[in-house]
C-alpha positions as CSV (number, residue, x, y, z in Angstrom):
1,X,0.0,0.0,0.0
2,X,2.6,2.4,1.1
3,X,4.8,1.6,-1.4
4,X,3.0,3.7,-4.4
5,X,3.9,6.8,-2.5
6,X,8.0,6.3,-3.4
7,X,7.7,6.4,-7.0
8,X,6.9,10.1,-7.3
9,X,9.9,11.0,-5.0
10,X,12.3,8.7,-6.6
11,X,11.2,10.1,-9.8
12,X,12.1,13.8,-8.3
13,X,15.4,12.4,-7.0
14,X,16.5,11.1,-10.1
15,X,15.6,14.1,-12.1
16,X,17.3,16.1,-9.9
17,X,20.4,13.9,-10.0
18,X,20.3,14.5,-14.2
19,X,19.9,17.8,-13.7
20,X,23.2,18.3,-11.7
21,X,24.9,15.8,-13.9
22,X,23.7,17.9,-17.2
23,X,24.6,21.3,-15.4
24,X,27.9,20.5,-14.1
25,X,29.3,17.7,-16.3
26,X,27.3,18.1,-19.5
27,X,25.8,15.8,-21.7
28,X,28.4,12.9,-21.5
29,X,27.8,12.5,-17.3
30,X,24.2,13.2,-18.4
31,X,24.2,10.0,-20.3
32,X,25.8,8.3,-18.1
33,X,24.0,8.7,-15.4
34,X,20.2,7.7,-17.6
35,X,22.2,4.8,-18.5
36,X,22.8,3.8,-15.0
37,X,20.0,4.8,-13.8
38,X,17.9,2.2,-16.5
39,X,20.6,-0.7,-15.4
40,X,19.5,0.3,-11.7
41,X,15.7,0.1,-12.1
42,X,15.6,-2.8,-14.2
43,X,18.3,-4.8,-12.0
44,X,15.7,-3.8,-8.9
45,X,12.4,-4.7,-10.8
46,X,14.5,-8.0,-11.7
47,X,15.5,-8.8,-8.0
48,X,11.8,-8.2,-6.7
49,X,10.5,-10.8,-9.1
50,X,8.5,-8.0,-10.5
51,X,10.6,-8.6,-14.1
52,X,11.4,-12.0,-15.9
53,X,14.9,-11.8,-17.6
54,X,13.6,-14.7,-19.4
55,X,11.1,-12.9,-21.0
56,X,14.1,-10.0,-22.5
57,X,16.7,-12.3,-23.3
58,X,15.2,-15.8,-24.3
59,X,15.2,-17.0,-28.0
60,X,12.8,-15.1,-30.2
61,X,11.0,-18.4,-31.3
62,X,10.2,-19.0,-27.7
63,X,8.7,-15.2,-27.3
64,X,6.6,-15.7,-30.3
65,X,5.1,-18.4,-29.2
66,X,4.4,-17.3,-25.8
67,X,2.4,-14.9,-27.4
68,X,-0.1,-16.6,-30.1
């Protein structure tokens, strides 16, 4: 329940983060930091069982099939 109430301030916080890395570093930190950022999320989502890695990386005949 309480847990739909962090996503609005992690979004701010991680906004803000871009924004310093943009202002102070420029675009290459900038990038960097999205980049990590993605890796970050999708490692947690992963790790909570919330995301199959299976599902992203398995053979492409498999994920068709799932599908149909």
């Amino acid at each position: 329940m309480g847990d739909a109430k962090i996503w609005p301030l992690a979004g701010l916080a991680f906004g803000a983060v871009l924004g310093l890395a943009a202002g102070f570093g420029g675009f290459g930190p900038f990038l960097a930091v999205l980049v990590l950022g993605i890796i970050g999320f999708l490692t947690g989502r992963v790790i909570e069982g919330e995301l199959d890695v299976s599902d992203l990386f398995g053979p492409a005949h498999e994920r068709r099939g799932r599908s149909s």
